[in-house]
C-alpha positions as CSV (number, residue, x, y, z in Angstrom):
1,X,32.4,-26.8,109.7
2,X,30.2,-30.2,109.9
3,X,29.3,-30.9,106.2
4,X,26.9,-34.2,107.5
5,X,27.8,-38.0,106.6
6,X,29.6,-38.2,103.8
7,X,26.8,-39.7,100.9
8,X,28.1,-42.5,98.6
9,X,27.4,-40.7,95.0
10,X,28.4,-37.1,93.7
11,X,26.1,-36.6,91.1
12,X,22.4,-35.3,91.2
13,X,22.3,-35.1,87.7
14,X,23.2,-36.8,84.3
15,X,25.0,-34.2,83.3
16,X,28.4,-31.9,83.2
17,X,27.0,-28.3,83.3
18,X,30.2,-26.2,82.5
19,X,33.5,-26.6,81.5
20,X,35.2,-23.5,82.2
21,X,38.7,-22.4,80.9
22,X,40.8,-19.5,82.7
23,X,42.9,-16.7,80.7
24,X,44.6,-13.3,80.8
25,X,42.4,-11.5,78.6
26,X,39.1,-12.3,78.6
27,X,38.3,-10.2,75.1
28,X,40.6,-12.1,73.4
29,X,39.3,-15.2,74.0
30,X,35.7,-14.7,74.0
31,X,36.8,-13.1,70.5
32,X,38.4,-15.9,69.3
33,X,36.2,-18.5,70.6
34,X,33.2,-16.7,69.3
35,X,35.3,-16.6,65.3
36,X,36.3,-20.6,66.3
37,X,32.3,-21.2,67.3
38,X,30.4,-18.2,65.0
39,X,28.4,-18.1,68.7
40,X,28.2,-15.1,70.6
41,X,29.0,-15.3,74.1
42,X,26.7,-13.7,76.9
43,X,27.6,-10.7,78.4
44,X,30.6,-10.3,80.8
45,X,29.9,-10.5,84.3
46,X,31.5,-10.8,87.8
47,X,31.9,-12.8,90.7
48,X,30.1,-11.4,93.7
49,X,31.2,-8.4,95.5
50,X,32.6,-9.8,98.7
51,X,30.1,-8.6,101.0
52,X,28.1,-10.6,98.7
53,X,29.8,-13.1,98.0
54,X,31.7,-14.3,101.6
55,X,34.1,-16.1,99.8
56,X,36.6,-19.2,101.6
57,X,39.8,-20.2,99.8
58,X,41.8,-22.9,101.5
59,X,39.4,-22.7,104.8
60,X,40.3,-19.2,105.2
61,X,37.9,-15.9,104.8
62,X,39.0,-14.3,101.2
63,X,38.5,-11.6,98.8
64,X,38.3,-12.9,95.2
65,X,37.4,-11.5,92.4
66,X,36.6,-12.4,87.8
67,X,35.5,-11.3,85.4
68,X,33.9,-14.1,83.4
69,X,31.7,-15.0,80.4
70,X,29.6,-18.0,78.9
71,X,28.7,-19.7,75.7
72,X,25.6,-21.1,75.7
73,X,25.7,-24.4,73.3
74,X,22.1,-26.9,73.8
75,X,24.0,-29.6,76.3
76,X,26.4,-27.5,78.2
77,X,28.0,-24.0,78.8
78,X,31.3,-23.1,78.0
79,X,32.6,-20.3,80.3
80,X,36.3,-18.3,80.3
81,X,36.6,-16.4,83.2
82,X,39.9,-13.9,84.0
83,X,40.9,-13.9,87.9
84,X,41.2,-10.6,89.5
85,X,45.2,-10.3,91.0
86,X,44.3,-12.0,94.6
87,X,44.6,-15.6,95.5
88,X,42.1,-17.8,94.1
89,X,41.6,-21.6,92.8
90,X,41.6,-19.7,89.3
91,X,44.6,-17.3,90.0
92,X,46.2,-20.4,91.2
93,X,45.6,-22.3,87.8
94,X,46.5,-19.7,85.3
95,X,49.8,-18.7,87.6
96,X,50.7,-22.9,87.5
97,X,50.1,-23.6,84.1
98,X,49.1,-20.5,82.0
99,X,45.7,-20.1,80.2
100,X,43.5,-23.6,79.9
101,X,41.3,-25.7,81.4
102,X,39.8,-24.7,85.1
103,X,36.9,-27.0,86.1
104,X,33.8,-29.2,84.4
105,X,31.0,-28.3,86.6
106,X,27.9,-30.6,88.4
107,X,24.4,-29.0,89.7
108,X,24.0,-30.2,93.3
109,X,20.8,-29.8,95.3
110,X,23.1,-30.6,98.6
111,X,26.2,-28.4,98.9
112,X,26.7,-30.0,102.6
113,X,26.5,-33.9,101.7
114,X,28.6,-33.7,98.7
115,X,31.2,-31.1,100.2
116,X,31.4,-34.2,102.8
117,X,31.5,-36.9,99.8
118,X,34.4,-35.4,98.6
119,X,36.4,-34.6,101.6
120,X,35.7,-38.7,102.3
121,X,37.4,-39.3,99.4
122,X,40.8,-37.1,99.8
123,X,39.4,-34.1,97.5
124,X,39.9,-30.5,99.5
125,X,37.5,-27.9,99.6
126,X,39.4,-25.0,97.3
127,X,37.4,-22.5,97.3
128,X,33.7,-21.5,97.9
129,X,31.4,-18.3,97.6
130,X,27.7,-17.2,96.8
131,X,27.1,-16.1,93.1
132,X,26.7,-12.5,92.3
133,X,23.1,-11.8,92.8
134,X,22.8,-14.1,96.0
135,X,20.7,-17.1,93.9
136,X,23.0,-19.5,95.0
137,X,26.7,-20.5,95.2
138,X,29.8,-22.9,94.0
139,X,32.6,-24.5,95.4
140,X,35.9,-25.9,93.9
141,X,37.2,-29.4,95.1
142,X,41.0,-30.7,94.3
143,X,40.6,-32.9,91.9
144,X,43.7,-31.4,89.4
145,X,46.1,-34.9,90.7
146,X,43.5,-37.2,89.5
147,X,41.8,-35.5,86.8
148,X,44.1,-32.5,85.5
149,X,41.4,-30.0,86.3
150,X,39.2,-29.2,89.9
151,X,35.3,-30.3,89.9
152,X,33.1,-27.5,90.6
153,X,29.7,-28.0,92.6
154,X,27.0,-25.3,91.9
155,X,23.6,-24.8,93.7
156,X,20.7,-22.9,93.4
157,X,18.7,-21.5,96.3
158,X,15.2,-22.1,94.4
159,X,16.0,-26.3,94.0
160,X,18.4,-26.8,97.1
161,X,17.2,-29.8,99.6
162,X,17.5,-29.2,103.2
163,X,21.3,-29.9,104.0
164,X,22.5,-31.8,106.7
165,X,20.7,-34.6,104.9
């Protein structure tokens, strides 16, 4: 797939979005985040059916699945999300190390060019899909060796610039 030229920044933004943490049970930790926080989280949701969703992990067609939920603080979100049993960047996290940190998250209005950024600078595309509801989508990059965590890129359909460019 031809991502562009590679562009010489990642961010579109000054900020980190998410910071999302993977686990086995995702009542008990929204239950004891929430008593650790005294917030509420959001309700639980999904990832996208896979009709939906057309999900790549490693380069390769894939059915993933989550359950996940978010806290909602003024500067960023805090999400814990439970992987369904297939392969996935977050299966693959939570069988390597057990629950913990997943990904901190960037908006991007250019899914191509920074897709290409990172593969310029030895990160692999992990995985990629379209959110549930079809409003945009996400994509993990390997950044665990450097970092000790993947970044994830998230774009929406309604501020997206033409890509390619």
């Amino acid at each position: 797939m031809d991502h562009g030229p590679a562009d010489n920044r990642l961010l579109d933004d000054d900020e980190i979005m998410q910071i999302c943490f993977v686990t086995d049970d995702l009542e008990r930790s929204l239950k004891w985040f929430s008593e650790l926080t005294g917030k509420a989280p959001g309700p639980i949701g999904k990832a996208a059916d896979p009709d939906e969703a057309q999900a790549v992990y490693h380069g390769e067609p894939a059915t993933v699945s989550a359950r996940l939920a978010m806290f909602k603080f003024r500067n960023i979100d805090v999400e814990f999300l439970e992987p369904g049993p297939e392969k996935s960047a977050w299966r693959d996290v939570l069988e390597a190390r057990g629950p913990g940190c997943h990904h901190i998250a960037f908006r991007t209005r250019n899914m191509s060019r920074r897709t290409a950024f990172f593969a310029a600078h030895g990160h692999a595309n992990l995985q990629q899909a379209e959110f549930d509801g079809g409003h945009g989508r996400y994509a993990y990059y390997d950044t665990e060796p450097q970092l000790g965590v993947q970044i994830e890129l998230l774009e929406w359909n309604d501020d997206m610039e033409p890509q390619g460019r």
